[in-house]
N, C-alpha and C positions, 0 to 999 in steps of 0.2 A: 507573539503573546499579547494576549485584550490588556490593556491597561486597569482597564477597571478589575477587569479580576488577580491582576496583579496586583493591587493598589490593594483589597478585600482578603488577599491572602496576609499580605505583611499587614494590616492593621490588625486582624487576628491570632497572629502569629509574633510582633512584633515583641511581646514577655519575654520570649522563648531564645533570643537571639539578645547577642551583646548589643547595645544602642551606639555605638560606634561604628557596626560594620553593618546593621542595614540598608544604609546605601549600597555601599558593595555589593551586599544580597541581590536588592532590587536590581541592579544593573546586570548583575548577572541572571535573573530568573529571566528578563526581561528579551533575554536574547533564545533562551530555548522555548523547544517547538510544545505544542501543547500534550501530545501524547507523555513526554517526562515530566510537564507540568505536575500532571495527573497521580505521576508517580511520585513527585514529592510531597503532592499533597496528602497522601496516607502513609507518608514517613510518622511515629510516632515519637512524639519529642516528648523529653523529659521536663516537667514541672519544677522550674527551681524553687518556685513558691514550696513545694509539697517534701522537695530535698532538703529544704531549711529546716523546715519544722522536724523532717526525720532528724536531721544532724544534732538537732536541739534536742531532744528527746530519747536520743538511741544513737547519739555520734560514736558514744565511750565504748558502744559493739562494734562500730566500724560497720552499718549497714549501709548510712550514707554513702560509701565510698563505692561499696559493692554495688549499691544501686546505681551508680552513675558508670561501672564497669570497670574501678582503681581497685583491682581484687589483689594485687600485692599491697598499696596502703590501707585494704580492708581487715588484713589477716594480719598486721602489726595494730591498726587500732585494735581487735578484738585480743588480741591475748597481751597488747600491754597495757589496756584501759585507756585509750587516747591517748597513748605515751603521759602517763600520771596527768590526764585531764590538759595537758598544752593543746597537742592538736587538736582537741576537741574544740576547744575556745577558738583555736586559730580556723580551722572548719566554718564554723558558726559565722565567718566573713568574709570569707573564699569561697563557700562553696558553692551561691549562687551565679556565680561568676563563672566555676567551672563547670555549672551545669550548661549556661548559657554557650560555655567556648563549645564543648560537647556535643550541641546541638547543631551549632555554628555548621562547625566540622564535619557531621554528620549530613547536613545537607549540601555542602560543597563536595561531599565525595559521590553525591548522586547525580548530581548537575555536568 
């Protein structure tokens, strides 16, 4: 794998991923061949930036959750109100974080 294009992908990419385990990342993109590179690169990752503001705005439906793929905690936030507006607040600080594991994960399972 080019380093530099390694190096071009996780700076671009680097939001999208916990800042903890981008090393780990890199060490591991760093060792597959370029044809899966390729393939990760058009892996589509989730914005946590864009899942905050949903959770903030439309958490109490439980979209947020649906959007990141938590459709059993999507289907308790929407018919109990973010469980009387708790999880929703709790959301509101988590949830960047689990969009980032989400991602994480998502490209560990391609690699």
């Amino acid at each position: 794998m080019d380093a530099q294009k390694l190096d071009m992908f996780i700076m671009t990419n680097q939001k999208f991923f916990p800042s903890e385990k981008i090393m780990y990342l890199k060490e591991r993109l760093r060792d597959i061949d370029d044809e899966k590179f390729s393939l990760i690169s058009t892996l589509e990752l989730k914005d946590p930036t864009t899942i905050l503001l949903v959770s903030i705005f439309l958490g109490t439906l439980g979209i947020d959750r649906f959007m990141i793929g938590d459709t059993g905690m999507g289907i308790l936030k929407l018919l109990t109100g973010g469980l009387c507006g708790i999880l929703t607040i709790i959301d509101w600080f988590t949830i960047s974080n689990k969009t980032k594991e989400l991602n994480f994960n998502k490209i560990m399972t391609h690699i």
